[in-house]
N, C-alpha and C positions, 0 to 999 in steps of 0.2 A: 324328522321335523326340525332338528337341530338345524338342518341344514336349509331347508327353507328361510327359518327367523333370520339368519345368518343373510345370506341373502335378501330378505324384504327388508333388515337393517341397514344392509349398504346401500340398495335403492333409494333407500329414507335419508339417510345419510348426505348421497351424493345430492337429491334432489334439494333437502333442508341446503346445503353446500351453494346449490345453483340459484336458489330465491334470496337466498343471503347477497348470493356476487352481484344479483342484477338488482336488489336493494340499492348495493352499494353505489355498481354502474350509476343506474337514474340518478341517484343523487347526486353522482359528480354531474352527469351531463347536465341535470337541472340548477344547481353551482352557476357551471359555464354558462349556460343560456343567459341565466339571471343577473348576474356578471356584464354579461358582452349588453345586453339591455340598458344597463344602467350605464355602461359608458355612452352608449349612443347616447344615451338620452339628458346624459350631461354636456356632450358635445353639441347637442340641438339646443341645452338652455343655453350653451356658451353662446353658439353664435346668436342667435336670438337675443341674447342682452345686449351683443357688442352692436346692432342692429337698432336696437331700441334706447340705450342710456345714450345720452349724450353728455360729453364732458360739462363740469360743473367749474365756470370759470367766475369766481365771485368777484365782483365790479369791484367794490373797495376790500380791503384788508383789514381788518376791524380787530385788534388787540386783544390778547385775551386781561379782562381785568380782575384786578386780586381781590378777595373779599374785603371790604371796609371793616371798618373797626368794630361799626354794630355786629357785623355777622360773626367775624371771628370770636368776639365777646361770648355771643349765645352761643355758639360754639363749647368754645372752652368750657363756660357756666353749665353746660349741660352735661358736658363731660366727666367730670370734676362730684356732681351733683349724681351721677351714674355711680361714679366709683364710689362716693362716701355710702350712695343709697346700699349696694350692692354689699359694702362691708356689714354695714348696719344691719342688714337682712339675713350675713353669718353669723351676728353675735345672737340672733333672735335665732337660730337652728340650733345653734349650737350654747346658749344659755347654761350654766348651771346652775342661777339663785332664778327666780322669775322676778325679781326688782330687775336685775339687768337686762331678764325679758322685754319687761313694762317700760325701762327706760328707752332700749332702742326702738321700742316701738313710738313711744312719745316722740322722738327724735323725726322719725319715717315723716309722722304725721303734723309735725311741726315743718318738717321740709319740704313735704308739698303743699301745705297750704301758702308757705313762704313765695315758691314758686307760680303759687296763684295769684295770689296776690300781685308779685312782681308783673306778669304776664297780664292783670288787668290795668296795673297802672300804666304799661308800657300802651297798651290798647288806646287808651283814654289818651294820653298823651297824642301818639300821634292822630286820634279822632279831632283835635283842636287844630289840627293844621299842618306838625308837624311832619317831618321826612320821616323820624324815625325815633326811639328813644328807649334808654336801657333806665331799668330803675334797680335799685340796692338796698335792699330791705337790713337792717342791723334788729340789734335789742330794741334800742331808745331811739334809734334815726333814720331815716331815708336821705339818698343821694340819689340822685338824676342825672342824668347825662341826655340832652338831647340834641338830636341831627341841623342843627342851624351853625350860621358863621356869627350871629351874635344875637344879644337876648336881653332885649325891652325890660321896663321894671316890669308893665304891665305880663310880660308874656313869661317870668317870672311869677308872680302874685297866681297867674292862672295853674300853669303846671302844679307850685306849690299847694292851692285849693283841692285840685286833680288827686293827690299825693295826701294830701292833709284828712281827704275826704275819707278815701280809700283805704288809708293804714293806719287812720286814727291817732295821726304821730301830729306835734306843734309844729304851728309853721317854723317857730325858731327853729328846731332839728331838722328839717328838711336843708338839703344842700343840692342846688340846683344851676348846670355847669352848659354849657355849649361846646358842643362839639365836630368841625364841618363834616 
């Protein structure tokens, strides 16, 4: 009997042996197949694009321009407004009294409504006409900055009103500048 298992073991053996190599086999071949496919059929998009795109030759040559001063401003302002936020929100994880808690939070919520604010007077400004216009929210004052080469009493008095309305601030406190 020894000698039979002995024997249907190596049969089993060799056979498990033979479905393992032709495993193997297939998978190479299927590899290559799938392989040689996909070069073809890259060769067929190539020619095909070079077929169909046609060179893109643009009539004039049109400069790339830098951002203006309004962009870079909100830019930075946001930047700036990221990073203080982002502090503010480790003194709040990381708190040991809850006063320092409660302060940074007061701060959070003092700096976005700041930014509200800012962002509706700039709105308003430019809904009256103008290009473009950055506003500056303080304690006791607001600054403006709007996208014109120069600025009327009247178109002054208006923005000022804009400003006056909005952040509840005197027209004396308000400072309102041109900028092209």
């Amino acid at each position: 009997m020894r000698i039979i298992s002995v024997f249907s073991l190596s049969k089993i053996g060799k056979l498990a042996i033979f479905v393992v190599l032709a495993g193997i086999l297939s998978l190479i071949i299927s590899g290559a197949w799938n392989c040689a496919q996909d070069i073809l059929q890259t060769r067929a998009d190539r020619s095909n694009a070079m077929q169909v795109t046609k060179p893109v030759v643009p009539d004039q040559v049109v400069p790339a321009m830098a951002p203006d001063f309004f962009t870079e401003y909100r830019l930075e302002r946001d930047k700036i407004r990221s990073e203080r936020s982002d502090l503010l929100r480790e003194i709040i994880k990381n708190a040991k009294t809850e006063d320092s808690k409660q302060q940074a939070q007061e701060s959070i919520l003092k700096m976005t409504l700041e930014k509200q604010r800012e962002a509706e007077m700039e709105n308003l400004i430019k809904a009256k006409g103008f290009g473009d216009a950055l506003v500056f929210v303080r304690d006791n004052s607001v600054s403006a900055v709007v996208k014109t080469t120069a600025l009327t009493r009247e178109e002054v008095i208006q923005v000022a009103e804009v400003i006056s309305r909005t952040a509840g601030v005197k027209p004396e406190d308000i400072t309102v500048s041109a900028k092209p």
